[in-house]
N, C-alpha and C positions, 0 to 999 in steps of 0.2 A: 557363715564363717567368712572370713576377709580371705583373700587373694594371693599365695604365699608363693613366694620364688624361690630357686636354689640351684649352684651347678650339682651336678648330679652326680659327677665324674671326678676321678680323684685328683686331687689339685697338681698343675704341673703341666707341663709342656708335652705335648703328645697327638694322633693323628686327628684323633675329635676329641669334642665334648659337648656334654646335653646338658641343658638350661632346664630344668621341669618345672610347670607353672600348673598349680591347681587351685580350684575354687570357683566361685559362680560367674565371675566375671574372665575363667581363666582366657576364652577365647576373643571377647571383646580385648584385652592384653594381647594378644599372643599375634591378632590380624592386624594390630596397629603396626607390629615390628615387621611383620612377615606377609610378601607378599605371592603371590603362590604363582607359577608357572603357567600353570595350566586357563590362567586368568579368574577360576573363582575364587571367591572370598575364600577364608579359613573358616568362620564363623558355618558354611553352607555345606563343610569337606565331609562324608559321613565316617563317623568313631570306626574305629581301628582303622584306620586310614593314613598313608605316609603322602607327605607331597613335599614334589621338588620348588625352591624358591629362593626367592632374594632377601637377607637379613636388614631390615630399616634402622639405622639409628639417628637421630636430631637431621631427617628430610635425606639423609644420605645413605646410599648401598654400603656398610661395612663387610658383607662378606655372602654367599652362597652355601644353603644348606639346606637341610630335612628337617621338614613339622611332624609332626605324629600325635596326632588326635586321637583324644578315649572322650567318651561321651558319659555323664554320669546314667545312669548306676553301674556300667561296663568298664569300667576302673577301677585300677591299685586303690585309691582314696574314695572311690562310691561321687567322687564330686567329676566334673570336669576336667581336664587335663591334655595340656600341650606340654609335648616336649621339643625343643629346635634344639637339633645338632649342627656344631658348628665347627668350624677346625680349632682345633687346639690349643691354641697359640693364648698364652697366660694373660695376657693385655685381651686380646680379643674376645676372652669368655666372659672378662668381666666386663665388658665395655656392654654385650650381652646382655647381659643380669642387671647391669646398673638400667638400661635401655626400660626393663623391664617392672622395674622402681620405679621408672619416671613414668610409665604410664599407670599408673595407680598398683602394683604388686607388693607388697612388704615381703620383707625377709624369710624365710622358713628356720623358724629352729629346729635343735637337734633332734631327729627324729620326727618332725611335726606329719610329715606326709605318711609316713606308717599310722601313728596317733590317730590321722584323722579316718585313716582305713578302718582302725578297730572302736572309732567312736561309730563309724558308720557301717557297723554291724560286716563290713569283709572281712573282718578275722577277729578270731578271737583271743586274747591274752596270752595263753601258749606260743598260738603262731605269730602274733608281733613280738614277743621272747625270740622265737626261733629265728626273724628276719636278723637279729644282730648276731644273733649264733651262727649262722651261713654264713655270714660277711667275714667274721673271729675265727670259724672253724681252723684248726692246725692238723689235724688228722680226718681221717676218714671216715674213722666210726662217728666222730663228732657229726657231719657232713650226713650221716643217716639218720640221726638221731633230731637233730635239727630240719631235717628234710620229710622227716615224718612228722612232726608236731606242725611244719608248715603245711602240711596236706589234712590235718585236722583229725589226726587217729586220737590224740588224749583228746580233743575235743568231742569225740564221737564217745569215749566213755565216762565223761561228764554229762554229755547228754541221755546216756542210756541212766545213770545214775540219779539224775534229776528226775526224769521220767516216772523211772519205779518209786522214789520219794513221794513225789506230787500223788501217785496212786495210792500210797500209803495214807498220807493227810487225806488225801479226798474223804478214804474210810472214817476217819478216827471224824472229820467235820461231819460224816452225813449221820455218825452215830449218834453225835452230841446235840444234832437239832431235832434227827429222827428217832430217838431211843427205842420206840416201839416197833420200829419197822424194819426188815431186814433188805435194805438199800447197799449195802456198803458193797465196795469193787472188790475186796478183798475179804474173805470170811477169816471171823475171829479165829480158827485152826490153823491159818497160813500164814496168820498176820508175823506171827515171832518169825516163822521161817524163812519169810520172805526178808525181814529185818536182818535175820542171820545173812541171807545170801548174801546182800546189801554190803554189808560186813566185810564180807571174803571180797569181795571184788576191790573193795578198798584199800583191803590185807595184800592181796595181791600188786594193788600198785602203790603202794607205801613200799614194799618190799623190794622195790626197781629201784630206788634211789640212791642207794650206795653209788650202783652201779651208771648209773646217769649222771649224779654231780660227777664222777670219775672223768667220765667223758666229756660231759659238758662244759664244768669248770677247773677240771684237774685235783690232781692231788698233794694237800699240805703238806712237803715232806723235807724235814729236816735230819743231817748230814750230821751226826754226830763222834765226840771221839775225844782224845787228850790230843797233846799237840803232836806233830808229827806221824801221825799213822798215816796219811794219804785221804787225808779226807777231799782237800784242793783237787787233787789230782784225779780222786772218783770223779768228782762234779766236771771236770774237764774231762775226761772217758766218756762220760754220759752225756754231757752235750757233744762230745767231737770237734772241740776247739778248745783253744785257749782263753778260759773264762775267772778262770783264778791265780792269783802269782803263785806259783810254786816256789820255793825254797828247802834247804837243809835245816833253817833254821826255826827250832821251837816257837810257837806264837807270833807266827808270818800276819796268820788272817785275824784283822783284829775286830775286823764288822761282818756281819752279815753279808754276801752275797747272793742274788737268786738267779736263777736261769730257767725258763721251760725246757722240759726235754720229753717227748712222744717217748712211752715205752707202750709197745703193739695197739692195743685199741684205748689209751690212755694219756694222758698229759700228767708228767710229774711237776707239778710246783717247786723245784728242789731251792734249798736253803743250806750255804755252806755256812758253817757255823765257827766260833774261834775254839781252838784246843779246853779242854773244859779241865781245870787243875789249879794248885791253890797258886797265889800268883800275888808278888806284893805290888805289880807294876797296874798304876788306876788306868790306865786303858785300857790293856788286857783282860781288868777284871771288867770291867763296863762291857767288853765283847764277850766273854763269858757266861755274865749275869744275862747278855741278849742271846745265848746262844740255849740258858736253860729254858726262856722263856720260849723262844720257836720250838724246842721240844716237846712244851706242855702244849704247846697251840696245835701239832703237828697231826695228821692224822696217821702217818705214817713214817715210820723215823729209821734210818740206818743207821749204826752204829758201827762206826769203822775199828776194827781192833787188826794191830799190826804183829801176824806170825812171825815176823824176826826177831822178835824180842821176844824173854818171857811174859808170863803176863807177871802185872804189880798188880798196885792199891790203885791205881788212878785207873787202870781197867777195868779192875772191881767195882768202880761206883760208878764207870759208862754203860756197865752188864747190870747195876742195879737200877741205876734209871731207864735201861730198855725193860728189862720186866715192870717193874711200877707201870711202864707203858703198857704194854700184855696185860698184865690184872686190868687195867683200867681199859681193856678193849680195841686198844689201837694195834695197830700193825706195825710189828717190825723183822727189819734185816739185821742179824748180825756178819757181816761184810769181812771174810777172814783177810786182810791186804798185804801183799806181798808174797801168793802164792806159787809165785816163779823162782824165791829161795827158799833157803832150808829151814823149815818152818823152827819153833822154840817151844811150839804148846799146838796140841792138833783138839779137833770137835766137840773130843768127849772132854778134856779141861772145861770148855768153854761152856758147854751142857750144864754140866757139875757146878760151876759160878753161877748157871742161871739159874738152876735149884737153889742152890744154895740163898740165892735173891729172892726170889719167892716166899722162900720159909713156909712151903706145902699150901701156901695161899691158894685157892683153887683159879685157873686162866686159861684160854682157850689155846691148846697147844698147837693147834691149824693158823694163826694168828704171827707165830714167831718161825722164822726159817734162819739157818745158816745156810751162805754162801763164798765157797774160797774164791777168790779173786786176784786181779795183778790191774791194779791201775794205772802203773806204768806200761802194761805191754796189752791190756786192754783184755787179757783174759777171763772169763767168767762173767764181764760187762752185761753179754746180751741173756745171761741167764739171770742173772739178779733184776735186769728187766723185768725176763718173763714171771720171774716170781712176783714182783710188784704187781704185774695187772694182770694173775690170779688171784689175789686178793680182793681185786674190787670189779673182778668180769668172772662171773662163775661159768659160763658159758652164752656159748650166739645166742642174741636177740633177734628175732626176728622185727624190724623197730615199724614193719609197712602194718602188723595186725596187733602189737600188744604195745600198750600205752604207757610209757615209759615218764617220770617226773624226774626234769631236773635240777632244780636248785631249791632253796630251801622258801620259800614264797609257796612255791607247789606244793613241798613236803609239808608244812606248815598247816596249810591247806586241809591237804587229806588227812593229816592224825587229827585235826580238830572234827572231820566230820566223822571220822571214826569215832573218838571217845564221844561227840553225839550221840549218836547209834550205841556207843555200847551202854550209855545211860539210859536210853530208850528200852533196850534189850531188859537190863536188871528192872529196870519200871515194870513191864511186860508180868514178869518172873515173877516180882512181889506183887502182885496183885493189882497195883494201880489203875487209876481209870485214864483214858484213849484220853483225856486234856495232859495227862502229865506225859505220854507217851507223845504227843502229837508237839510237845512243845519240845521236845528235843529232837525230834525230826525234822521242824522246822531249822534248828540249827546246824542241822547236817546239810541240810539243802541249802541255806546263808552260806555254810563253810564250800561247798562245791559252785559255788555262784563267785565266790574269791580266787578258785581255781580258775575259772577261764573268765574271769572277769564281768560276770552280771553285775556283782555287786559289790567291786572292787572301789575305791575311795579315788579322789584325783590325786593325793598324793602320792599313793603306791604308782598309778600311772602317769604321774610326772615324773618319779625317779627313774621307770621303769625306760621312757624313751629320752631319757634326759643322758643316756647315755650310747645311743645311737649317734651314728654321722649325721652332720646336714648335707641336705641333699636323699636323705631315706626316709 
C-alpha cells in the first residue's frame, strides 16, 4: 500500500497538532522532515518510542517537536507509522503535511488509517464501527457500548459462533466422504441440539438491538399534535434551549425541525412537526403532509394534546394516529401539555379516544404511556424522558461480557444467520440428508463472516469508513 498522510488533530488553532504518516515507506518520509535530537536517524529510533527534534521543511528548521514511532506489526494500521507533533498553529500544520507530500506521502482519505487497521487484520468490523462511535459518542452509555465492541466482546461471540459452525460442517463433510465410518466431531444425537444452542445464542443477540441502535444511533421520534398545543415548546424543554419559534399563533412551525436530545442512557432523534389539521393555506399543508410522513417513519412518536381546551375532532385523529402507531408496534407518548392550568378533559377521556381508536384491535399496551406535562414551566419533562428510555433500555447491560449489535448491517447480519440455522434445523426435523443441512450452515457461517467482516464486500467497507474523519 502507498504512503498516506494526514493532520490527525482537529482543524484549528491550538497548542499542538499531529501529522500521522503510515505505510512502508512511512519512516524513510517521516527522517527526511525530522531530524532527532539525540543525533540518531528516525529510521534506527526503536517502535514505541518518542524523540525530541527539529521539524525540516524545503533545507529549512520550520519548527521543534515530537516523532513517535510504531513499528509494523505494533500499530493502529499493522503498517509503519510516524507521528510529529507540532504546534498548532493553522499555516504551520499544513506547511507540515504538505512537507510531507512533497517527499513522496499522498493524502489519507476519510477513514483510510482505521481501513487499513481492519484490512490488516487489528480489528475487526465491529471495532472499526466503534472507532467512529467513540469519536460521535453524546452520552455515556454510547461511550460503553462503543468501548466494548472496540475491545472485541461482539467479536469474541462471532468467533465462538463460527467455531461451533465450522465443527458442525466438519461433521456433516466427514459424513458425506466417510458414510461408513463413524468419524464425525459431533454425534448424529447432539447434532440438532447443538444447532439449537447455536440458535439461542443468536436469539439472544438479535434481541439487544432495540436497545443498541437506542444508544448507538438514537431514537426516530416525532413531535406530534394540531396546532397550537406546545409541541415547539416541548422540543425547546427537551433540548434546554431555544430551538423552535414559539408563538400564539396557530401554524407557526411550517417544516420540520430536529434537535438531539440525551434522555438517560439514550439519544432522541426528536422531529418537531407542523400542527397536523385541514388547512387551505399550500405551505402549511406541504408541512403537514411532512409532518404525517416523520410519523410513519418515527419509531417513537409523542403526541402532544393540549388539557386547556377540550378535546375536539382534530384530537381525535392525533389520538388515532398514535394508536395506528401502537397496533403497528411503535412506541408512543401521549404528552398531556399544560398541566400547570386547569385542565378541560383528564386521562381516563384520553384512554376512552384511545379505545375507541383501536376498535378492540389487539396492541401491546406496555408500548403506549400517558404523561401530564407543562412545557412552559418544564414540569413532567424529566419524566416523559424516563418513560422514553424504558422503552428501549429494559435494564443494565453489562456491555464488558454480553455482546450487544448496533445498527442494522449487524442486525441484518444476525437474523440472516439465524433463519440459516432455522432452515438447517427444519431440514434436520424432516429427515434430510447432512448435504441439505450442511448447505445452510454454510450460510450461517457467510452471514456471521458479514458481522465482523471476513467476508464483507469493499463496498459495505467503503461506505462504512467513508464516513469517518481524515486523519482516523
Amino acid at each position: 500500500m502507498s504512503t498516506i498522510a494526514a493532520i490527525a488533530t482537529p482543524f484549528g488553532r491550538g497548542g499542538i497538532a499531529v501529522i500521522r504518516i503510515s505505510g512502508e515507506n512511512a519512516l524513510g518520509v517521516a527522517e527526511k522532515m525530522f531530524i532527532t535530537g539525540c543525533g540518531t536517524a528516525l529510521s534506527e529510533i526503536e517502535g514505541g518510542s518518542a524523540v525530541y527534534g527539529k521539524i525540516i521543511s524545503g533545507g529549512e528548521r520550520i519548527d521543534d517537536g515530537i516523532a513517535t514511532v510504531f513499528r509494523a506489526p505494533r500499530s493502529y494500521t499493522g503498517e509503519d507509522i510516524v507521528e510529529i507533533s507540532c504546534h498548532g498553529g493553522i499555516l504551520l500544520t499544513e506547511r507540515v503535511l504538505k512537507t510531507a507530500f512533497d517527499l513522496g506521502a499522498t493524502q489519507a482519505g476519510p477513514g483510510e488509517f482505521t481501513q487499513r487497521a481492519f484490512l490488516n487484520g487489528k480489528i475487526d468490523l465491529s471495532g472499526a464501527e466503534a472507532v467512529i462511535g467513540l469519536i460521535d459518542a453524546e452520552n455515556e452509555e454510547k461511550l460503553r457500548l462503543c468501548a466494548s465492541h472496540a475491545s472485541g466482546v461482539l467479536k469474541k461471540r462471532c468467533d465462538e459462533i463460527s467455531e461451533r459452525l465450522i465443527k458442525l460442517l466438519s461433521s456433516v463433510y466427514v459424513k458425506l466422504d466417510y458414510p461408513e465410518e463413524d468419524l464425525a466431531e459431533v454425534s448424529e444425537s447432539d447434532f440438532k441440539a447443538e444447532m439449537e444452542a447455536i440458535y439461542g445464542l443468536l436469539s439472544a443477540t438479535a434481541a439487544t438491538y432495540k436497545q443498541g441502535k437506542a444508544v448507538s444511533e438514537g431514537v426516530y421520534t416525532a413531535i406530534v399534535g394540531k396546532p397550537n398545543t406546545g409541541k415547539s415548546s416541548l422540543l425547546n424543554a427537551l433540548a434546554g434551549e431555544q430551538k423552535a419559534i414559539v408563538t400564539s399563533v396557530a401554524g407557526t412551525t411550517r417544516d420540520v425541525i430536529e434537535e438531539k436530545v440525551n434522555a438517560g442512557r439514550i439519544t432522541l432523534r426528536l422531529f418537531d412537526t407542523a400542527g397536523i389539521r385541514e388547512s387551505d393555506d399550500v405551505v402549511e399543508k406541504i408541512g403537514i403532509e411532512r409532518a404525517r410522513a416523520k410519523a410513519d417513519e418515527a419509531e417513537l412518536i409523542i403526541a402532544v394534546l393540549d388539557t386547556s381546551r377540550p378535546l375536539d375532532q382534530e384530537d381525535g385523529e392525533i389520538i388515532s394516529l398514535a394508536a395506528e402507531a401502537v397496533i403497528s408496534g411503535k412506541s408512543v407518548i401521549l404528552a398531556l401539555n399544560k398541566c400547570d392550568t386547569e385542565p378541560r378533559f383528564d386521562t381516563d377521556d384520553v384512554k376512552k379516544a384511545l379505545d375507541d381508536a383501536t376498535r378492540n384491535r389487539p396492541f401491546d399496551e406496555n408500548r403506549v404511556k400517558l404523561c401530564k406535562i407543562s412545557a412552559q414551566t418544564g414540569q413532567g419533562v424529566e419524566e416523559l424522558k424516563g418513560i422514553a428510555e424504558a422503552f428501549f433500555c429494559e435494564g443494565y447491560v453489562d456491555y464488558g461480557s454480553v455482546a450487544v449489535i448496533a445498527n442494522a448491517r449487524q442486525n441484518s447480519a444476525v437474523c440472516e444467520a439465524m433463519g440459516a440455522l432455522k432452515r438447517a434445523i427444519a431440514a434436520f426435523e424432516c429427515g434430510m440428508g447432512a448435504d441439505v443441512c450442511g448447505l445452510d450452515l454454510e450460510a450461517a457461517l457467510a452471514a456471521i463472516g458479514l458481522l465482523d467482516g471476513r467476508t464483507v464486500t469493499d463496498r459495505i467497507t467503503n461506505e462504512i469508513f467513508h464516513n469517518f474523519c481524515v486523519g482516523k
